[in-house]
PDB file of the backbone (N, CA, C, O) and the ligand in Angstrom, with CONECT records:
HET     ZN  A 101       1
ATOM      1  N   UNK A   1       2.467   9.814   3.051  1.00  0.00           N
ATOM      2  CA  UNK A   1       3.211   9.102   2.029  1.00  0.00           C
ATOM      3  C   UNK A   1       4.627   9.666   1.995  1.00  0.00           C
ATOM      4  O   UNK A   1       4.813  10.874   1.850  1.00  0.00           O
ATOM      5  N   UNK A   2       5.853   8.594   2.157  1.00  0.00           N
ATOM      6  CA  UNK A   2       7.014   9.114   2.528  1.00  0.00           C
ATOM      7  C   UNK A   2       7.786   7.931   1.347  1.00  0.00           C
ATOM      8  O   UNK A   2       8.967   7.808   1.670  1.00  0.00           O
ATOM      9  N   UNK A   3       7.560   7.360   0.533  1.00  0.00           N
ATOM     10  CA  UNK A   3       8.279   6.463  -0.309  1.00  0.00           C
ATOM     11  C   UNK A   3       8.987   7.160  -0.603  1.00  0.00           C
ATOM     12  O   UNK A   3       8.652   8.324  -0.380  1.00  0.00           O
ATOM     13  N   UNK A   4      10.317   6.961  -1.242  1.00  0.00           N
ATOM     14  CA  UNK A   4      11.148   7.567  -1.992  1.00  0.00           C
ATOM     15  C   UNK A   4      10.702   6.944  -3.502  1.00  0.00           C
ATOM     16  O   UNK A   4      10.865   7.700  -4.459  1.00  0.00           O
ATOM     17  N   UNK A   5      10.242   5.829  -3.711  1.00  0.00           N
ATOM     18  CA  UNK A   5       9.819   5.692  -5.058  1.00  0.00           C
ATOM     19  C   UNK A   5       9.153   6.942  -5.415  1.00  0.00           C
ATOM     20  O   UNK A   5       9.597   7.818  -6.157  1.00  0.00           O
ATOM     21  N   UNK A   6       7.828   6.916  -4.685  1.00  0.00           N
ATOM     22  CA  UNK A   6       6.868   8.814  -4.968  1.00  0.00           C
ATOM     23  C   UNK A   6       7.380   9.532  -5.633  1.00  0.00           C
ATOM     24  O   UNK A   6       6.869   9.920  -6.684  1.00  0.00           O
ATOM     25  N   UNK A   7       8.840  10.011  -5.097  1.00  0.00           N
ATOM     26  CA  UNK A   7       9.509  11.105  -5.451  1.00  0.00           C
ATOM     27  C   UNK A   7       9.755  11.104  -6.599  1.00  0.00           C
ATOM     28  O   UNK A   7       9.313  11.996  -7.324  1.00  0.00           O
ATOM     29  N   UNK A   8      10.659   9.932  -7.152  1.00  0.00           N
ATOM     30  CA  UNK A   8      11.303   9.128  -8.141  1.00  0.00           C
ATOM     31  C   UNK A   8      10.173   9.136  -9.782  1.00  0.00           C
ATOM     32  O   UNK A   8      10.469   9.520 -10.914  1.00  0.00           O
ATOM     33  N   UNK A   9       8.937   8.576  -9.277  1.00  0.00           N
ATOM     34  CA  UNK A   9       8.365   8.214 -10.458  1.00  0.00           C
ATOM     35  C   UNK A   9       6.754   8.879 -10.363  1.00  0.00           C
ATOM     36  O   UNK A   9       5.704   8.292 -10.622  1.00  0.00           O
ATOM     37  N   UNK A  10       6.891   9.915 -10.026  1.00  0.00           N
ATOM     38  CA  UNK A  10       5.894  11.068  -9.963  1.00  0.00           C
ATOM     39  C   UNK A  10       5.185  11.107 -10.621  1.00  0.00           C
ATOM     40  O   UNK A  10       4.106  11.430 -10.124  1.00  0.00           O
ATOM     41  N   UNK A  11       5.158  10.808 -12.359  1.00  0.00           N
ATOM     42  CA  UNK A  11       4.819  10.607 -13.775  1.00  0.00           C
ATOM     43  C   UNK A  11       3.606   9.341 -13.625  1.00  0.00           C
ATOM     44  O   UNK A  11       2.473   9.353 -14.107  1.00  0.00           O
ATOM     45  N   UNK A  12       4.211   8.344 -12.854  1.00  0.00           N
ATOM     46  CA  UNK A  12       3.390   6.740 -13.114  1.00  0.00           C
ATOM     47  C   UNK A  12       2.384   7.073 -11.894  1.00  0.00           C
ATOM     48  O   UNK A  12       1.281   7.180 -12.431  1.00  0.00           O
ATOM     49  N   UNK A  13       2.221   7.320 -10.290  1.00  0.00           N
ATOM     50  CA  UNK A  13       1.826   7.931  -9.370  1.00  0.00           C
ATOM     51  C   UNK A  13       0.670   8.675  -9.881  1.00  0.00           C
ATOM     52  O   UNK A  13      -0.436   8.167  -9.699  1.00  0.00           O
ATOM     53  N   UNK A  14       0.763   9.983 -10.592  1.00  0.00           N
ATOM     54  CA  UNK A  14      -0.348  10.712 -11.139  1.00  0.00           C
ATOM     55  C   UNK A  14      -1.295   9.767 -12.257  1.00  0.00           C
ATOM     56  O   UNK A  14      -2.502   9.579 -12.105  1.00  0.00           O
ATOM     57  N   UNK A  15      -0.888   9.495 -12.829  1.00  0.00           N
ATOM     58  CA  UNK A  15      -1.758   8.243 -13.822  1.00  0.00           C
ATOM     59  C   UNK A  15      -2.273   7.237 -13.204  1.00  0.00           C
ATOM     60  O   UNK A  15      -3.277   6.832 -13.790  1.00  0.00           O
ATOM     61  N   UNK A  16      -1.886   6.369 -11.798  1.00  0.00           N
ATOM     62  CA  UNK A  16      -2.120   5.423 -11.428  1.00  0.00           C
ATOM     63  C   UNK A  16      -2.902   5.206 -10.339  1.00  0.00           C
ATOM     64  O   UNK A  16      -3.964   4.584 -10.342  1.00  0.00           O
ATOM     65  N   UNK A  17      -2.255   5.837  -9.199  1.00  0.00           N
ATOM     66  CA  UNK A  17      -3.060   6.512  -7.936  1.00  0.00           C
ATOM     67  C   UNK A  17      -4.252   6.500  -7.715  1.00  0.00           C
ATOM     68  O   UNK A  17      -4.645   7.616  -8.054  1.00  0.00           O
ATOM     69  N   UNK A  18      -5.470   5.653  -7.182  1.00  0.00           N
ATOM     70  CA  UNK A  18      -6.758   6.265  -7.117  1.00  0.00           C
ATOM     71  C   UNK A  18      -7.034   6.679  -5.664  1.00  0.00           C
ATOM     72  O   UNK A  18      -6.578   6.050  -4.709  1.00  0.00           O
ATOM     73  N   UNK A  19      -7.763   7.710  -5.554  1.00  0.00           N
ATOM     74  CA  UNK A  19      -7.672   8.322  -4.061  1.00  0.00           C
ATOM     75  C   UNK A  19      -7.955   7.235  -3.085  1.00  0.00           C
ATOM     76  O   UNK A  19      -8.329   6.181  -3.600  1.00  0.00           O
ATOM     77  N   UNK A  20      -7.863   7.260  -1.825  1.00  0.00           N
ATOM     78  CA  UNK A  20      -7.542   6.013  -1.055  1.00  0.00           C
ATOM     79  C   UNK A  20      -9.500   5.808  -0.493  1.00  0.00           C
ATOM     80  O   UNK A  20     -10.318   6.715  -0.334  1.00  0.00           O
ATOM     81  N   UNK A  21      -9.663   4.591  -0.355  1.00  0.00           N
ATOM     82  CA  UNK A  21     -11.133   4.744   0.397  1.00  0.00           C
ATOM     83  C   UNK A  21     -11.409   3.642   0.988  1.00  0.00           C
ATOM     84  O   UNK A  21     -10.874   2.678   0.439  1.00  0.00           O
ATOM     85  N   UNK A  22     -12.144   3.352   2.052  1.00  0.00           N
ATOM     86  CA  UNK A  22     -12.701   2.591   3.402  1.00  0.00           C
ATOM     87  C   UNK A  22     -13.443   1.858   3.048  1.00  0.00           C
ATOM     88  O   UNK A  22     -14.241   2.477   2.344  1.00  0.00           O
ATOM     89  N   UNK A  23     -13.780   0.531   3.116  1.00  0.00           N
ATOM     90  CA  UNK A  23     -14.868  -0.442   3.333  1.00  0.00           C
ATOM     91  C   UNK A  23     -14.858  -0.876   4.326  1.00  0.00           C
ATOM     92  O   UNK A  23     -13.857  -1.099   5.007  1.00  0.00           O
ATOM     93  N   UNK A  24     -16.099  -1.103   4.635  1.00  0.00           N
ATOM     94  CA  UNK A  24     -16.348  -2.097   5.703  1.00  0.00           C
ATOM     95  C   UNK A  24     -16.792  -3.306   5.118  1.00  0.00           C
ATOM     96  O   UNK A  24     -17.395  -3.232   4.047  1.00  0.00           O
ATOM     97  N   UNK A  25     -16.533  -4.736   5.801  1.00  0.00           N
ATOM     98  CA  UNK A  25     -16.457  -5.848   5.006  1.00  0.00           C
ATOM     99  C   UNK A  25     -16.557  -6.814   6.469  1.00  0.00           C
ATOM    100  O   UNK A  25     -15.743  -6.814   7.392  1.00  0.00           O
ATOM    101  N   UNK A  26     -17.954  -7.707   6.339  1.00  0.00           N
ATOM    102  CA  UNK A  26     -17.744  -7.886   7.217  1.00  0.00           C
ATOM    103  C   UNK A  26     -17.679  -8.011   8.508  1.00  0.00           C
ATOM    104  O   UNK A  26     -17.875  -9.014   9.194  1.00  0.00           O
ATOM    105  N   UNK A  27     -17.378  -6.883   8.835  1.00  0.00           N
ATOM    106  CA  UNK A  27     -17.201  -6.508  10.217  1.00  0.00           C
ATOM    107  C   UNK A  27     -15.777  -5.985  10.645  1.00  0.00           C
ATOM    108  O   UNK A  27     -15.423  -5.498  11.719  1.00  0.00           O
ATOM    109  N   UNK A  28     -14.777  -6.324   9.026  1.00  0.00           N
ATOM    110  CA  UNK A  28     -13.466  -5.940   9.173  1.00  0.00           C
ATOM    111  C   UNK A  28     -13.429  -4.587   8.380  1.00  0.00           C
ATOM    112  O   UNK A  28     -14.271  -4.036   7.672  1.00  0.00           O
ATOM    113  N   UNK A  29     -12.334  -4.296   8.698  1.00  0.00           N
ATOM    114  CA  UNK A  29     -11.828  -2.390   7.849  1.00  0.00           C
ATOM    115  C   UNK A  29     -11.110  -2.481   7.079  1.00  0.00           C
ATOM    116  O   UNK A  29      -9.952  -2.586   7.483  1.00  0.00           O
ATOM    117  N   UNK A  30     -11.313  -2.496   5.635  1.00  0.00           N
ATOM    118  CA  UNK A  30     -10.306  -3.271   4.547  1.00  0.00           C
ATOM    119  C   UNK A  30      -9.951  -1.577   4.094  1.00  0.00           C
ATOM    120  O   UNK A  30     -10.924  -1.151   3.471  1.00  0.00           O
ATOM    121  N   UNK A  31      -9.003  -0.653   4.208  1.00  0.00           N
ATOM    122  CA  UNK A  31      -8.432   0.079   3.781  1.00  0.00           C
ATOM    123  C   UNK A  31      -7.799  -0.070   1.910  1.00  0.00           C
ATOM    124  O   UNK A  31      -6.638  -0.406   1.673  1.00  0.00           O
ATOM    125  N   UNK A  32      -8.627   0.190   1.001  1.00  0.00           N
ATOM    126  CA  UNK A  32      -8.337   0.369  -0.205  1.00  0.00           C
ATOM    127  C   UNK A  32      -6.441   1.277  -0.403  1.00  0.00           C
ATOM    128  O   UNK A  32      -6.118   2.456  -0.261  1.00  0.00           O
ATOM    129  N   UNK A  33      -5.862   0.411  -0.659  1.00  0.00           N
ATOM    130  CA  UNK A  33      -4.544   1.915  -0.886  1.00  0.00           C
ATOM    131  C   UNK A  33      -3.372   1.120  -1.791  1.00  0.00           C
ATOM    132  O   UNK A  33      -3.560  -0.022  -2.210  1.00  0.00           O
ATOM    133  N   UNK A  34      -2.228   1.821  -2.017  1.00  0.00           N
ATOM    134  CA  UNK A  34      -1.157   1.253  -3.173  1.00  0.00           C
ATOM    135  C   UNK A  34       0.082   1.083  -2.653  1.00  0.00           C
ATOM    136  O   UNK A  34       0.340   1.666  -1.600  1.00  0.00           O
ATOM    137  N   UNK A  35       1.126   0.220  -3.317  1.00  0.00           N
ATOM    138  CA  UNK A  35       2.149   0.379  -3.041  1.00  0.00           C
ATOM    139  C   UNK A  35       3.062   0.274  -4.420  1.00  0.00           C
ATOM    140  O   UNK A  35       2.503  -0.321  -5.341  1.00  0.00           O
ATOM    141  N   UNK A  36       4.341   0.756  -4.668  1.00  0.00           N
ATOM    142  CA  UNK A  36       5.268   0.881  -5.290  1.00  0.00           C
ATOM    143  C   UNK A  36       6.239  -0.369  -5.807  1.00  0.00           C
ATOM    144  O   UNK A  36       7.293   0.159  -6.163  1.00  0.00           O
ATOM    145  N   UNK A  37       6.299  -1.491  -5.952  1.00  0.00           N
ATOM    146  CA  UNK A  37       6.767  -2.290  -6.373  1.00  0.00           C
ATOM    147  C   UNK A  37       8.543  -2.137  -6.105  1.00  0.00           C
ATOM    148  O   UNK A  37       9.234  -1.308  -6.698  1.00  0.00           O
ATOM    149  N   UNK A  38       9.036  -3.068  -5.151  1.00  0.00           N
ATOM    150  CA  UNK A  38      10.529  -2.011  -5.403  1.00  0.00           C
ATOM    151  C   UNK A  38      11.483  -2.791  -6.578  1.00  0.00           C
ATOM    152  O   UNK A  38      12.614  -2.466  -6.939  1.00  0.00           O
ATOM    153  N   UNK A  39      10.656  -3.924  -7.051  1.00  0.00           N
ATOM    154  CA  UNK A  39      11.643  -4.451  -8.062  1.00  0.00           C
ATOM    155  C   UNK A  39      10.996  -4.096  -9.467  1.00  0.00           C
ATOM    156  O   UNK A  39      11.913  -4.358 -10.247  1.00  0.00           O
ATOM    157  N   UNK A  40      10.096  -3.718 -10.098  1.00  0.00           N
ATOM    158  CA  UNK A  40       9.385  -3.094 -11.243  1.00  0.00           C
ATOM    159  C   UNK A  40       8.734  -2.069 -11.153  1.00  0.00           C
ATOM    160  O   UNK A  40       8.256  -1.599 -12.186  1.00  0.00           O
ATOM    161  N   UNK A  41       8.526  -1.425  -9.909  1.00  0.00           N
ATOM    162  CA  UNK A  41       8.132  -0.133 -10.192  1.00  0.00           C
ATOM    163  C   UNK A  41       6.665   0.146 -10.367  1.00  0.00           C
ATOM    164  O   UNK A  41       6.093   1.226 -10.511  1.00  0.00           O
ATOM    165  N   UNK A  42       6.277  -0.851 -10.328  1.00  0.00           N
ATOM    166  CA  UNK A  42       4.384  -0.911 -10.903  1.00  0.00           C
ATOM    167  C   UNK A  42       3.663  -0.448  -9.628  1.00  0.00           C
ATOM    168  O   UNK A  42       3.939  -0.661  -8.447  1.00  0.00           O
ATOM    169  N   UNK A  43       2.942   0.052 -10.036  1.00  0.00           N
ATOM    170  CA  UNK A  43       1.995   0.145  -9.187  1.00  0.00           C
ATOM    171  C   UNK A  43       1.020  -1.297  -9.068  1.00  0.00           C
ATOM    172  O   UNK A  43       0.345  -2.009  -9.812  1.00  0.00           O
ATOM    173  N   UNK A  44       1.400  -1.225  -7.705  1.00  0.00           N
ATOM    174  CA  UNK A  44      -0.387  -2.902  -7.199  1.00  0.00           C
ATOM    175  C   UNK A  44      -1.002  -1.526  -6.023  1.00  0.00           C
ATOM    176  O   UNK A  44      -0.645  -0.620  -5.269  1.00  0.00           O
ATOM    177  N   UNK A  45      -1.869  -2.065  -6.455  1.00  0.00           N
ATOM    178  CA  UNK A  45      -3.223  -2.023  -5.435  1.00  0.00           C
ATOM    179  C   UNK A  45      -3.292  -3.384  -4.117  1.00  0.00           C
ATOM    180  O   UNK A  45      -3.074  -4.556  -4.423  1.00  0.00           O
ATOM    181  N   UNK A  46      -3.560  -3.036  -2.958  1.00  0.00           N
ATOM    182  CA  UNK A  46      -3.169  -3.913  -1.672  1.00  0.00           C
ATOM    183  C   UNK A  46      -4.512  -3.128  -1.303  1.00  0.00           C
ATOM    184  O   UNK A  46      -4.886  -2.019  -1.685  1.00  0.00           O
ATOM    185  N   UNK A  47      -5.346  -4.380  -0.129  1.00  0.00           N
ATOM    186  CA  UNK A  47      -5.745  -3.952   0.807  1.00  0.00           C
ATOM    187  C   UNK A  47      -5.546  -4.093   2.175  1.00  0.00           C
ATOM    188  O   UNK A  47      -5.367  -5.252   2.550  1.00  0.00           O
ATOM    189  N   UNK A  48      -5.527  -3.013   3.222  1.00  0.00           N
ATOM    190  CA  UNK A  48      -4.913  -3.354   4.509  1.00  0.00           C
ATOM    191  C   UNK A  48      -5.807  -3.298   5.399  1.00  0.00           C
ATOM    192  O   UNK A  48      -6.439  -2.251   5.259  1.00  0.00           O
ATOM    193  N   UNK A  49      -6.236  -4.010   6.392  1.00  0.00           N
ATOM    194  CA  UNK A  49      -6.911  -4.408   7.654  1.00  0.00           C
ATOM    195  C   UNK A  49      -6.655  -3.533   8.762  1.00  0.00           C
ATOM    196  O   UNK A  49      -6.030  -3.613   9.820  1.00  0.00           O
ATOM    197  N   UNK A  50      -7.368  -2.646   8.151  1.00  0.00           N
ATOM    198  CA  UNK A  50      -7.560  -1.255   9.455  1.00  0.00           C
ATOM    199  C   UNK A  50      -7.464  -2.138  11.207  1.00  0.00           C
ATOM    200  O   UNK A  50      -7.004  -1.574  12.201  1.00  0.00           O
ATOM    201  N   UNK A  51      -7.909  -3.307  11.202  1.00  0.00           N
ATOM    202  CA  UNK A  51      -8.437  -3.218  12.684  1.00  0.00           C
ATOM    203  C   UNK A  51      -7.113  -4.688  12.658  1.00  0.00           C
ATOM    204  O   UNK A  51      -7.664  -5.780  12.804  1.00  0.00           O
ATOM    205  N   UNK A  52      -5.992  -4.743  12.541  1.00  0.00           N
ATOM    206  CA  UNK A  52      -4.836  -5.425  12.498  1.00  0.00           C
ATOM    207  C   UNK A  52      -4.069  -4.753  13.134  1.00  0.00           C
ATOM    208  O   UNK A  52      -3.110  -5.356  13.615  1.00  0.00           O
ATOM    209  N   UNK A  53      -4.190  -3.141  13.407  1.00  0.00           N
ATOM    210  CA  UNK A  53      -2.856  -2.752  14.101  1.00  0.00           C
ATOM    211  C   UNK A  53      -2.581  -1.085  13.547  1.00  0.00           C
ATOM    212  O   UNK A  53      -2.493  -0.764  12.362  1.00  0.00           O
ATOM    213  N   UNK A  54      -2.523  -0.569  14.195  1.00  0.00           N
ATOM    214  CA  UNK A  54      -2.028   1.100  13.757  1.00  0.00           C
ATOM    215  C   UNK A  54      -0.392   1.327  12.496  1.00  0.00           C
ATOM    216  O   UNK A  54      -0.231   2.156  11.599  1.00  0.00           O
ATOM    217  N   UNK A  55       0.715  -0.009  13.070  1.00  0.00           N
ATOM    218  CA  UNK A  55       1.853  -0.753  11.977  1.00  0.00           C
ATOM    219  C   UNK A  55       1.315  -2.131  11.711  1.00  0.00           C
ATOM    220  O   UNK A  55       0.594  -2.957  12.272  1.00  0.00           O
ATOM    221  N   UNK A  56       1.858  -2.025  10.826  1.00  0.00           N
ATOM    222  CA  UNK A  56       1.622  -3.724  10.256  1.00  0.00           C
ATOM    223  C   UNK A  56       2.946  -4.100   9.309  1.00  0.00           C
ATOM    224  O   UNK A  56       2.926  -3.265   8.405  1.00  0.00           O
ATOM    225  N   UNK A  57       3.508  -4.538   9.217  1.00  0.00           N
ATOM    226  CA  UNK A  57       4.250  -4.974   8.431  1.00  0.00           C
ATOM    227  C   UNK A  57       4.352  -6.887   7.527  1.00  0.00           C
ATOM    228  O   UNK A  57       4.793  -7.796   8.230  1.00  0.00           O
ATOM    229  N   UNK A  58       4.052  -7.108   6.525  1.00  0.00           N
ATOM    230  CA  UNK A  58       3.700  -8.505   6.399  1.00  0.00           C
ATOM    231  C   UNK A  58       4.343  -8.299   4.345  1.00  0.00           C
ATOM    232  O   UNK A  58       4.326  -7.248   3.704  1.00  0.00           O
ATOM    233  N   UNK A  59       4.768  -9.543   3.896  1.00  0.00           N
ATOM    234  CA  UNK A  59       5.037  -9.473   2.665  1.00  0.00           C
ATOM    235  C   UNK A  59       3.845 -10.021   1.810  1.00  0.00           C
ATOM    236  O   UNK A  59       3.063 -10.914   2.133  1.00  0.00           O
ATOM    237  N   UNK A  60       3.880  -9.165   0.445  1.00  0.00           N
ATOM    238  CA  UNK A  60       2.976  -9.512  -0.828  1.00  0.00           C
ATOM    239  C   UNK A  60       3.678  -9.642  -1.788  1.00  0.00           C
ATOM    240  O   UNK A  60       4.606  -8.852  -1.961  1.00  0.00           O
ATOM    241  N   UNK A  61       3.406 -10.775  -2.762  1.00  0.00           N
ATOM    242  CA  UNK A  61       3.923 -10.524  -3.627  1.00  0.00           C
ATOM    243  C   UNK A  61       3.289  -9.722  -4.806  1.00  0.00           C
ATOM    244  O   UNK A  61       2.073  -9.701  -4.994  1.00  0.00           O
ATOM    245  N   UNK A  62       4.461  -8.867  -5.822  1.00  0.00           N
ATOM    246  CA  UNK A  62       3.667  -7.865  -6.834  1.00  0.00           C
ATOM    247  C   UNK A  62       2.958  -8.919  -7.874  1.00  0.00           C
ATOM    248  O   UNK A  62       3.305 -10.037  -8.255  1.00  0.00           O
ATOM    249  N   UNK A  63       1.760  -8.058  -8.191  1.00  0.00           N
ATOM    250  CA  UNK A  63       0.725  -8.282  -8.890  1.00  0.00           C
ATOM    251  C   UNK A  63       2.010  -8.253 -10.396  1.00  0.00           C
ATOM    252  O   UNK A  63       2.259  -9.209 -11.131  1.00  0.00           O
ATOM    253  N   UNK A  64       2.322  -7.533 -10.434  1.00  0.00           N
ATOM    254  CA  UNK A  64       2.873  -7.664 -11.848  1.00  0.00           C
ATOM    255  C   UNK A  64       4.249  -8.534 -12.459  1.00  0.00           C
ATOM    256  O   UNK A  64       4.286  -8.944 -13.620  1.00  0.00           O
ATOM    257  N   UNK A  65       5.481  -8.758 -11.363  1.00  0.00           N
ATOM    258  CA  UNK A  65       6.326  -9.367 -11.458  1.00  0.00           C
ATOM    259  C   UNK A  65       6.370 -10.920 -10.596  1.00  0.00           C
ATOM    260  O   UNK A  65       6.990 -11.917 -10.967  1.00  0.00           O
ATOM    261  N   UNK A  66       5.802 -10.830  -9.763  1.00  0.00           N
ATOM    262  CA  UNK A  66       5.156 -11.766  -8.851  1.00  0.00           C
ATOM    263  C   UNK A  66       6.198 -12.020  -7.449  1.00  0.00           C
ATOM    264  O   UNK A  66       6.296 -12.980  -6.684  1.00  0.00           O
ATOM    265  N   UNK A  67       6.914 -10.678  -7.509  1.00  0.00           N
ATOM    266  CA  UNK A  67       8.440 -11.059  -6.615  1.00  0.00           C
ATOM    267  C   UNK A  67       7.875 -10.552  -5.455  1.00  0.00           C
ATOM    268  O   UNK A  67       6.811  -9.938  -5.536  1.00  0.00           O
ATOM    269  N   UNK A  68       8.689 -10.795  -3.876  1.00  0.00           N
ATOM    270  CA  UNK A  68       7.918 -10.820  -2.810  1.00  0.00           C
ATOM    271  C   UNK A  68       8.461  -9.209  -2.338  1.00  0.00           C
ATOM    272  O   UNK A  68       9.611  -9.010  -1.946  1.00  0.00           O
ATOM    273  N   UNK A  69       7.198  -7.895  -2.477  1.00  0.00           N
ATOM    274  CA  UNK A  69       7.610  -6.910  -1.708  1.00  0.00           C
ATOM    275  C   UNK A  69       7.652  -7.478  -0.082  1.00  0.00           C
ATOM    276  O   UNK A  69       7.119  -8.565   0.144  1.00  0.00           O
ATOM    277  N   UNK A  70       8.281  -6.739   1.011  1.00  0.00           N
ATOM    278  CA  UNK A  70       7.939  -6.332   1.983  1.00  0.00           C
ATOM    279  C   UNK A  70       7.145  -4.855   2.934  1.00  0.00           C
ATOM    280  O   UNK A  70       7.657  -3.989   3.644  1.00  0.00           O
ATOM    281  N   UNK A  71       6.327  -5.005   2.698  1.00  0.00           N
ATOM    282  CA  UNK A  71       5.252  -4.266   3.393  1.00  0.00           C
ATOM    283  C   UNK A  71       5.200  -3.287   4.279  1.00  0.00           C
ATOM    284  O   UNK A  71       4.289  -3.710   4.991  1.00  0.00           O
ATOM    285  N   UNK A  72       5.641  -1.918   4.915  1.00  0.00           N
ATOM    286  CA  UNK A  72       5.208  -1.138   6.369  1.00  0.00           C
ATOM    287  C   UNK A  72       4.448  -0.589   6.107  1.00  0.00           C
ATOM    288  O   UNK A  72       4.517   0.298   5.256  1.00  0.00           O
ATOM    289  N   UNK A  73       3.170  -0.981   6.894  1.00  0.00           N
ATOM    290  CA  UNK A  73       1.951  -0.078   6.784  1.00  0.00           C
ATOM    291  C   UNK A  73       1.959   0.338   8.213  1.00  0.00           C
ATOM    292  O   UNK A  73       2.274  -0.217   9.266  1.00  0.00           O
ATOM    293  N   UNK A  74       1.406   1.756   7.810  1.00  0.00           N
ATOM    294  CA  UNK A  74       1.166   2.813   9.123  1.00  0.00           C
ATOM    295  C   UNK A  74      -0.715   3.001   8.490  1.00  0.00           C
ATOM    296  O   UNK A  74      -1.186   2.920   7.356  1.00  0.00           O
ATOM    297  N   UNK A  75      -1.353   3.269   9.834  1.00  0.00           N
ATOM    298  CA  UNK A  75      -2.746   3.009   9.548  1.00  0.00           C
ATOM    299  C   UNK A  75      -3.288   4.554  10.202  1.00  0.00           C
ATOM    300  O   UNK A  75      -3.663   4.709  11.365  1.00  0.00           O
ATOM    301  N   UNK A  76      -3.238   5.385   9.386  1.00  0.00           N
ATOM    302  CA  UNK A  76      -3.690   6.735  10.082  1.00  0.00           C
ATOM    303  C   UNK A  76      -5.334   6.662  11.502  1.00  0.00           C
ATOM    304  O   UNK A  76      -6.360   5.992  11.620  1.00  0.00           O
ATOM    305  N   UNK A  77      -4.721   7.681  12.188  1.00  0.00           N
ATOM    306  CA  UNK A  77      -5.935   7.568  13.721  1.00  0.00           C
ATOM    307  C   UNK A  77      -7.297   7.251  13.579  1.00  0.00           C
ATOM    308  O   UNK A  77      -8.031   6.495  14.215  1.00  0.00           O
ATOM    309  N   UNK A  78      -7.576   8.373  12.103  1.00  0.00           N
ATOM    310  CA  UNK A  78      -8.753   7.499  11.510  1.00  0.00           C
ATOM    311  C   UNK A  78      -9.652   6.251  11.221  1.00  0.00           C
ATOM    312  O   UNK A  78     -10.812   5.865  11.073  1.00  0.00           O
ATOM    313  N   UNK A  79      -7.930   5.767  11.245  1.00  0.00           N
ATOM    314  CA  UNK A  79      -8.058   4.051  10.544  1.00  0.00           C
ATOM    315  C   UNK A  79      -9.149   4.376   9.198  1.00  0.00           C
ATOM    316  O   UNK A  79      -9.596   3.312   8.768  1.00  0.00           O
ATOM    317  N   UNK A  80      -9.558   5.324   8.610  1.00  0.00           N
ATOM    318  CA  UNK A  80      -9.725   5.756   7.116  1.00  0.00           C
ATOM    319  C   UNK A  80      -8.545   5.645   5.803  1.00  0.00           C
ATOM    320  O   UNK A  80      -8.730   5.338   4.625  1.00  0.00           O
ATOM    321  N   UNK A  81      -7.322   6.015   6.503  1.00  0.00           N
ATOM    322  CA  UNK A  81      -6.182   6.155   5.047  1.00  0.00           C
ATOM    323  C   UNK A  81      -4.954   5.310   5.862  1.00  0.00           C
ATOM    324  O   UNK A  81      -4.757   5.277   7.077  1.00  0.00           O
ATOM    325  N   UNK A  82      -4.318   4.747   4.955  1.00  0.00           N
ATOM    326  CA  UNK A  82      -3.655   3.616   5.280  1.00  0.00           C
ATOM    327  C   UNK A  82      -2.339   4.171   4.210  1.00  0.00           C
ATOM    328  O   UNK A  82      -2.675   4.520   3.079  1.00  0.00           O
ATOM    329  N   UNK A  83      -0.581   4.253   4.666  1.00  0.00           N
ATOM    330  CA  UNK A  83       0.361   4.858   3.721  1.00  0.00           C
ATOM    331  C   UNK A  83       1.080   3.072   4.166  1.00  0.00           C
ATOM    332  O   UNK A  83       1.057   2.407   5.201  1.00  0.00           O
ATOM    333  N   UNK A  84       1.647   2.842   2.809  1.00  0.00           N
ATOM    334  CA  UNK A  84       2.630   1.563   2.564  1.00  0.00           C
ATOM    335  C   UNK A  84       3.798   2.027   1.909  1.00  0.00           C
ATOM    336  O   UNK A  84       3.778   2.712   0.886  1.00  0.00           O
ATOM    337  N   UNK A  85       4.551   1.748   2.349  1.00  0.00           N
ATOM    338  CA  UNK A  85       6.177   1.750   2.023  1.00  0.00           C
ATOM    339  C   UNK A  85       6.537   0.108   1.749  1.00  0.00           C
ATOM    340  O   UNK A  85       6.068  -0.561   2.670  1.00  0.00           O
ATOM    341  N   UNK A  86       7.147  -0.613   0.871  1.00  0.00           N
ATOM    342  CA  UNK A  86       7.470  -0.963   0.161  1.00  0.00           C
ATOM    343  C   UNK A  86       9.016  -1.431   0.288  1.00  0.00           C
ATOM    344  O   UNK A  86       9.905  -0.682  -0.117  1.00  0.00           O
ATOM    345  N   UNK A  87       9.309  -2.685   0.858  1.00  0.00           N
ATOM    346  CA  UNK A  87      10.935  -2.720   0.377  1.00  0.00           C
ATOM    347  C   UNK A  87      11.321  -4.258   0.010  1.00  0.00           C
ATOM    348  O   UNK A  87      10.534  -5.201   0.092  1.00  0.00           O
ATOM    349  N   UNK A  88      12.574  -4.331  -0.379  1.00  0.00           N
ATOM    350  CA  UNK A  88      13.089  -5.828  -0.658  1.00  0.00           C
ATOM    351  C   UNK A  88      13.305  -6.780   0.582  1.00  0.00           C
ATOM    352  O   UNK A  88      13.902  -6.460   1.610  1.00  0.00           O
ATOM    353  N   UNK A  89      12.806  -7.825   0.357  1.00  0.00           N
ATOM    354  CA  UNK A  89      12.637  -8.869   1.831  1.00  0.00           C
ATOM    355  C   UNK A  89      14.803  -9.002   1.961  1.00  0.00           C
ATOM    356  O   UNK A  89      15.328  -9.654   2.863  1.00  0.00           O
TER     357      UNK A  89
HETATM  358 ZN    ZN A 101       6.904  -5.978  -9.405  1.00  0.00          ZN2+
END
């Protein structure tokens, strides 16, 4: 996890954060994990498709403002923990 939001709002992160965890679904690898909202700051919950790609990059819009983040997901070797960075399209 390399966001600079992280750094920023450390406070909302510890309250919000739930440790990251694996399903299988399927037959697909739905990686449970979060991202930072870069226009409100909220925390959403995203799930990412372990077996899509080691990067992925694709836009969501936030659960809370409904505006369109843009997405870099890096998918650790594991393909267990999945880190999203977060930016304006
Ligand atoms: Zn938002």
């Amino acid at each position: 996890m390399s966001s600079q939001n992280i750094r920023i709002f450390p406070e909302k992160l510890n309250l919000r954060v739930a440790p990251q965890r694996t399903e299988w679904y399927l037959g697909r690898m739905e990686i449970e994990t979060t991202f930072v909202c870069v226009f409100c700051f909220q925390v959403n919950n995203t799930l990412v498709d372990g077996s899509g790609g080691r990067t992925q990059e694709y836009t969501e819009d936030c659960q809370v403002c409904c505006r369109p983040n843009v997405l870099h997901v890096t998918v650790d070797s594991s393909l267990e923990e999945a880190s999203v960075e977060a930016s304006a399209p």
